[in-house]
C-alpha positions in Angstrom: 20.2 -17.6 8.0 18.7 -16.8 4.7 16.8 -19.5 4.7 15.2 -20.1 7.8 13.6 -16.6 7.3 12.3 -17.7 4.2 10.9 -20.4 5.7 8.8 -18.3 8.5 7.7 -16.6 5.8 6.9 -19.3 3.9 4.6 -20.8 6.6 3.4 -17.6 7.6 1.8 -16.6 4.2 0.7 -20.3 3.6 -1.0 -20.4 7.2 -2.7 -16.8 6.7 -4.0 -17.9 3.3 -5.7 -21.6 4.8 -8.9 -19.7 5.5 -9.8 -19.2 2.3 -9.3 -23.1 1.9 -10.9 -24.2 5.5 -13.9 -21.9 5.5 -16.3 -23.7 3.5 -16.4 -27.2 5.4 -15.6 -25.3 8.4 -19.1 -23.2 8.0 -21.0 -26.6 6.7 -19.8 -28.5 10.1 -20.6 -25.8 12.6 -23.3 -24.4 10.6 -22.3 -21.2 11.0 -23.2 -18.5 8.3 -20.4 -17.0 6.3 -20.8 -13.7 7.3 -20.1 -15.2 11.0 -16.8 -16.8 10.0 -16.0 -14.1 7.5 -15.6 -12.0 10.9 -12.8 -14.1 11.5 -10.9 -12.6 8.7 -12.1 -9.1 9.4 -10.5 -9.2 12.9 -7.5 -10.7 11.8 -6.8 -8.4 9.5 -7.5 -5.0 11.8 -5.7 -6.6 14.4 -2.5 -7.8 12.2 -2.4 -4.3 10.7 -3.0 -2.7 13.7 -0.3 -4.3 15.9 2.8 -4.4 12.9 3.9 -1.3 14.5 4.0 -2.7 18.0 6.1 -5.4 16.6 8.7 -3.3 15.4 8.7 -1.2 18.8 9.3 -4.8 20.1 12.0 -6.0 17.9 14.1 -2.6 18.6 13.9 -3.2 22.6 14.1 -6.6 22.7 15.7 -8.3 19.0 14.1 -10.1 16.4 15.0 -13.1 17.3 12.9 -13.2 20.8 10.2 -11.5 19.0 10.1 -14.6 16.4 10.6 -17.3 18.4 7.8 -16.4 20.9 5.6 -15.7 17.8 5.9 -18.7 16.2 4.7 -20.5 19.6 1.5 -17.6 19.7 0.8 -18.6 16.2 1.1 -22.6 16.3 -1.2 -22.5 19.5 -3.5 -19.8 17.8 -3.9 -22.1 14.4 -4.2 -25.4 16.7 -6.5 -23.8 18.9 -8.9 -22.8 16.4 -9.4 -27.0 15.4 -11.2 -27.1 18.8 -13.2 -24.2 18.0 -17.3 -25.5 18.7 -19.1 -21.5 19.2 -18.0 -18.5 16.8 -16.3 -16.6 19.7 -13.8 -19.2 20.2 -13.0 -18.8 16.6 -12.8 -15.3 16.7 -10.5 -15.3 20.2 -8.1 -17.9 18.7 -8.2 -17.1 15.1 -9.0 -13.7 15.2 -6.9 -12.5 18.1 -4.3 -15.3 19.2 -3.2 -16.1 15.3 -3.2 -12.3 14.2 -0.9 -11.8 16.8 1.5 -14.4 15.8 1.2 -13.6 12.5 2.7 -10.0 12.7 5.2 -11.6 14.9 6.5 -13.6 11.8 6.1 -11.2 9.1 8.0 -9.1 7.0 8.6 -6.5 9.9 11.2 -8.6 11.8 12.6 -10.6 9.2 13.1 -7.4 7.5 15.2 -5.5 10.0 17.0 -9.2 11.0 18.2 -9.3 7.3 19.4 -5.6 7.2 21.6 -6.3 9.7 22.9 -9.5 8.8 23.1 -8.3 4.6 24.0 -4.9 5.3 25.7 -4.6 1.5 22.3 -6.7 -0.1 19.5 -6.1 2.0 17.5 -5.6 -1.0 17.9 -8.9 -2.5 17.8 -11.1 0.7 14.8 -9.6 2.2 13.4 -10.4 -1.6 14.6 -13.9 -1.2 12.9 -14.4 1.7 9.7 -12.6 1.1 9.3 -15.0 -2.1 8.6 -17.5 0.7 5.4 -16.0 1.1 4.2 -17.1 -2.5 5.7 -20.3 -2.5 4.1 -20.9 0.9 1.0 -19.5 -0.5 1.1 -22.5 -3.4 2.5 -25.3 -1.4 0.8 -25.3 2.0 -2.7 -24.6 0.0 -1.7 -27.6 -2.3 -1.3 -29.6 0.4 -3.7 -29.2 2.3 -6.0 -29.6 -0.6 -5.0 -33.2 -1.1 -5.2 -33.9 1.9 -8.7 -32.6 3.1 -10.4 -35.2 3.1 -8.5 -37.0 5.4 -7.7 -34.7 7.7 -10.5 -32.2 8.3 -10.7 -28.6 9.0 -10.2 -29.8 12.3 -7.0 -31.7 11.4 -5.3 -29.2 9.3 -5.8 -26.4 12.0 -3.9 -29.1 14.1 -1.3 -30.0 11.4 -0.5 -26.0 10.4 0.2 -25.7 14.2 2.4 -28.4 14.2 4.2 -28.0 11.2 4.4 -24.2 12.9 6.5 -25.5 16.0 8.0 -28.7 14.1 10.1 -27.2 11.2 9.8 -23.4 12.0 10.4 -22.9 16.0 13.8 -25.2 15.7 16.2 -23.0 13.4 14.8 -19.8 15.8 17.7 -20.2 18.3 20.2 -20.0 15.4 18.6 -16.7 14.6 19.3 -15.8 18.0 23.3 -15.9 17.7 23.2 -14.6 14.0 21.5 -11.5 15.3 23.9 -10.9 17.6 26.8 -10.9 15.5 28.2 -7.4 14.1 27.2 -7.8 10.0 30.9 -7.2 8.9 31.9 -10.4 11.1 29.0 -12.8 9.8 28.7 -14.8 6.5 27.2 -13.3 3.8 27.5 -10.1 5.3 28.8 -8.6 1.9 31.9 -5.9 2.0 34.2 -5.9 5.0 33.5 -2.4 5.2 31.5 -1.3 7.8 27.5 -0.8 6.5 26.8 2.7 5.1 26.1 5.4 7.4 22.5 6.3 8.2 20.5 9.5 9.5 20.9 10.5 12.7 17.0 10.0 13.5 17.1 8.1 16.9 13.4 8.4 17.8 10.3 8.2 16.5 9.9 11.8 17.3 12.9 12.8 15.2 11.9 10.6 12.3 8.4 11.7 11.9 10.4 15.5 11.5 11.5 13.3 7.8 8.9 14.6 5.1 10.6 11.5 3.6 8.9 9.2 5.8 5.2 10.8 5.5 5.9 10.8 1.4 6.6 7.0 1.9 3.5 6.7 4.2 1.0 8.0 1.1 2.9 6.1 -1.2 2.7 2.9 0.1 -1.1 3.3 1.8 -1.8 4.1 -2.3 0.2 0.7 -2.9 -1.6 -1.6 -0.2 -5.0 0.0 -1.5 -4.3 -1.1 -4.6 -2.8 -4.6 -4.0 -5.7 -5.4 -1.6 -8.7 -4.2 -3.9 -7.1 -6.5 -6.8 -6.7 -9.7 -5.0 -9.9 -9.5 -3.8 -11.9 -8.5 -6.6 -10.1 -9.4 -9.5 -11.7 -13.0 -10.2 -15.1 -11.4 -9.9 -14.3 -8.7 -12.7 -13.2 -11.3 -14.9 -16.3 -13.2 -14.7 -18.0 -9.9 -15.1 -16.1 -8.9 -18.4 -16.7 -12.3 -19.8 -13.4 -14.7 -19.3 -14.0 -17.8 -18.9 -14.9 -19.6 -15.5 -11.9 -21.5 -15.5 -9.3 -19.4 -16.4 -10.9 -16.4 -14.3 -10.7 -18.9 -11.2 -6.5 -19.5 -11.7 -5.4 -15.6 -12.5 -5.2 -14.9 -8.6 -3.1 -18.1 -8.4 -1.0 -17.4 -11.3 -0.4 -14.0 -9.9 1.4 -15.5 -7.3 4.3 -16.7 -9.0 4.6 -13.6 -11.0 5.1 -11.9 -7.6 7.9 -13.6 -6.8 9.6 -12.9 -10.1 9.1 -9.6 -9.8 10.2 -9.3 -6.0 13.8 -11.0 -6.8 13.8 -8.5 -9.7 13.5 -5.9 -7.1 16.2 -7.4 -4.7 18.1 -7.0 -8.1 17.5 -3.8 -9.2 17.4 -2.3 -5.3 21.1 -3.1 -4.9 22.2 -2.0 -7.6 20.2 1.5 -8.0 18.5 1.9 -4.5 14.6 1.9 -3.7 13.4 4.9 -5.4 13.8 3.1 -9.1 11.9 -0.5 -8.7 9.4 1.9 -7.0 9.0 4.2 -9.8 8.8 0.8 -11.9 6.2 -0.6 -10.2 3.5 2.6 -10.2 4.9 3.1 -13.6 3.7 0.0 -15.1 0.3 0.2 -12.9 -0.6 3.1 -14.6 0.1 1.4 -17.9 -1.9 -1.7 -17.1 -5.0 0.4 -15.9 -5.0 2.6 -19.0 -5.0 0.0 -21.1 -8.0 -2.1 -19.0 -10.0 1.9 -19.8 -9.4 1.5 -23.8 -10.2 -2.6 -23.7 -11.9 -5.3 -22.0 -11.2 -7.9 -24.1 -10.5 -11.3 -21.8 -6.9 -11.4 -23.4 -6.3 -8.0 -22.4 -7.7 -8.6 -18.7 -5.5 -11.6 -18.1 -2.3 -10.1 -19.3 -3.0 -7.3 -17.1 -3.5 -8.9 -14.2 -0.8 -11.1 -14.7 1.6 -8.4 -14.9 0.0 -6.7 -12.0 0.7 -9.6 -10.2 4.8 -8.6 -11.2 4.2 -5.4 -9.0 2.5 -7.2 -6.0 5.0 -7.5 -3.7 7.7 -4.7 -4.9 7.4 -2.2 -2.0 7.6 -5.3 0.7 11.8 -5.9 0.5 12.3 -1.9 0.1 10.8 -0.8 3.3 13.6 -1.7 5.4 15.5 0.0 3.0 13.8 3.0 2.7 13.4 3.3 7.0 17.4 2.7 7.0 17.7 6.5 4.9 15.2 7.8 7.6 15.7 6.3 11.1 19.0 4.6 12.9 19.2 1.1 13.0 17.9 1.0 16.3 14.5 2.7 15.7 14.6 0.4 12.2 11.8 -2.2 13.6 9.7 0.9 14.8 9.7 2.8 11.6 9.3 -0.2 8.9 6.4 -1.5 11.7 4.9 2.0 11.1 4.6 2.2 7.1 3.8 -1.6 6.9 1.1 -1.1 8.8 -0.3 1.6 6.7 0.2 0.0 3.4 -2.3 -3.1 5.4 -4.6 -1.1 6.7 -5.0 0.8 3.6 -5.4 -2.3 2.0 -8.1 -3.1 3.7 -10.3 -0.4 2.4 -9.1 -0.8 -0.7 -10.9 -4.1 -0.6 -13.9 -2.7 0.8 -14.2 0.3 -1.7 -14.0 -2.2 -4.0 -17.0 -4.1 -3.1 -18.9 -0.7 -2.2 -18.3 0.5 -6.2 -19.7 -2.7 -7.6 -22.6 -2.5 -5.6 -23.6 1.0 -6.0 -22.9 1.1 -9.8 -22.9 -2.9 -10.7 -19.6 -2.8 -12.3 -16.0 -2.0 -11.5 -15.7 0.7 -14.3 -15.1 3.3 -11.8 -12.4 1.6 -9.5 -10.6 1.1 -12.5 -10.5 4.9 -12.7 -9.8 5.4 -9.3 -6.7 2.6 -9.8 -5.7 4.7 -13.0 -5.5 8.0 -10.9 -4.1 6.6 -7.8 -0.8 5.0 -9.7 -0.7 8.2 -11.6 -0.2 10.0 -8.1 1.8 7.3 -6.5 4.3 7.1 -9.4 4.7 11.5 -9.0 5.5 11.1 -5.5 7.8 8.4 -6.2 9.6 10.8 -8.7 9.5 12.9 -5.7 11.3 10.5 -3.6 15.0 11.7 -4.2 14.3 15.4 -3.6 13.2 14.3 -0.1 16.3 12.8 1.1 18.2 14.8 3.7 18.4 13.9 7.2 15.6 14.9 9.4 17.9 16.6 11.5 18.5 18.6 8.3 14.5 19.3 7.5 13.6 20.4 11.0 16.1 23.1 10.6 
């Protein structure tokens, strides 16, 4: 069970990454600009953002399991589709629409509230398990389809990710389909006998949005995706810009791959044993200490080490969402409300990218999003503190 989520997620984070890889001889072929392909990317993101919380709606009426299986046949045909692509609105119907859609379909969302259900007792550390798929996914299908471009194409390895899509992920899907329907005391790995700890009595999205909980968690993790998003896109540039070496400012963003996935099965770790509210605290907490010290030195070794450990915090809200909508909302409104707050923390971090760019090229430097990235984990990691004081039911608050 545990690992057939981590392989959607797997596939999905290597697939969603391939542009970066596929644009280049993709633009030289069609001569298209990059700006026209780039558009691609821009729609995919606004519409995977925009549509995480329909997917969660979804999974509550209708199970994860239908909700994966027919999204891993949207995004194979989405991916294979786009190796036909011959005039830039093909692209942007099949990559921009068809795969976006997919790819909420298989994203944490789902997989998220299908492993609360199943690890009840550990939902922490298997929804870390499985979103470390999305890193190694990140470094194997890229590697892969590195070697193998010349052979294959753009063309081909649109072709081959759809494939690989229906081949090795679409298969284990029906297995999903039983597992979700069994109670979590009665499956394996289901943890405790015991039945799963009681949650708040919030059984619609009415009633949950009553939880200040929930719109504390909505700042805090919009502050998080602004900040994760600005990073990965800009970081490489800012080391080049502060003098680290072409090379070694070319691998950081890869290296800050793996450093996520330690840093998300420390979470699973620490989550189970402490709750949310402590690896959250952890992760601004060390943000704020990274930042300050990129304000008192710009030295290449301090850059790298910084972004490194950034990289540690990169994926630490993803496996506590579910856990943080199972203190707000009933398991059957789960999907609905971990839908909602991932889809802020994307679409945040979509600005966060494009303040990013706006800073540098209205000053010519990053000095001042570092500041801004300084004050913003300074506020997340208060409201974190804040977290536990927010905690009653909303039953309780709207009283």
């Amino acid at each position: 069970m545990l690992a057939t989520c981590f392989l959607v997620l797997l596939f999905n984070g290597g697939a969603r990454f391939a542009i970066g890889l596929l644009l280049p001889p993709m633009a030289e072929d069609l001569e298209w600009s990059r700006s026209a392909l780039s558009l691609n990317v821009t729609l995919f993101m606004v519409l995977f953002a925009g549509s995480l919380f329909f997917v969660g709606w979804l999974v509550d009426r209708i199970g994860a399991a239908r909700v994966l299986g027919a999204a891993v046949i949207v995004s194979a045909v989405g991916l294979a589709s786009t190796g036909f692509a011959e005039r830039p609105w093909q692209a942007l119907l099949f990559y921009g629409v068809v795969f976006a859609l997919g790819s909420a379909g298989t994203s944490i969302t789902p997989i998220g509230v299908l492993l609360s259900r199943w690890y009840p007792h550990r939902m922490g550390m298997a929804n870390s398990i499985a979103i470390s798929g999305m890193g190694l996914g990140q470094l194997l299908v890229i590697s892969v389809l590195t070697a193998q471009l010349a052979a294959l194409g753009w063309r081909g390895s649109f072709l081959a990710l759809g494939a690989a899509m229906l081949v090795c992920v679409l298969p284990l899907i029906p297995m999903k389909r039983i597992a979700a329907g069994s109670t979590p005391a009665s499956g394996p790995g289901g943890g405790s006998p015991r039945a799963p700890p009681p949650g708040p009595e919030a059984a619609t999205l009415r009633e949950a949005l009553a939880s200040r909980r929930l719109w504390l968690l909505l700042v805090v993790y919009a502050i998080c995706g602004f900040q994760v998003f600005l990073v990965a896109t800009h970081v490489v540039a800012f080391a080049l810009d502060e003098g680290v070496d072409s090379l070694l400012a070319g691998n950081i963003l890869a290296f800050m791959g793996p450093a996520g996935v330690c840093g998300v099965l420390l979470t699973g770790l620490l989550n189970d044993r402490f709750g949310p509210v402590l690896p959250t605290v952890i992760c601004f907490l060390l943000r704020t200490v990274l930042c300050a010290a990129l304000l008192a030195s710009r030295e290449p070794a301090v850059i790298v080490g910084a972004a490194l450990l950034f990289g540690v915090t990169f994926w630490v809200t993803a496996p506590l969402t579910v856990v943080f909508g199972r203190e707000i909302a009933a398991m059957s409104l789960l999907g609905t409300v971990t839908g909602l707050i991932t889809m802020v923390h994307h679409s945040a971090g979509g600005l966060g990218a494009l303040v990013g760019a706006t800073i540098f090229d209205a000053e010519g430097s990053y000095d001042s999003a570092v500041v801004l990235m300084f004050a913003l984990s300074v506020i997340a990691l208060a409201l974190s503190l804040v977290l536990p004081l927010c905690a009653r039911r909303p039953s309780q608050q709207a009283s």
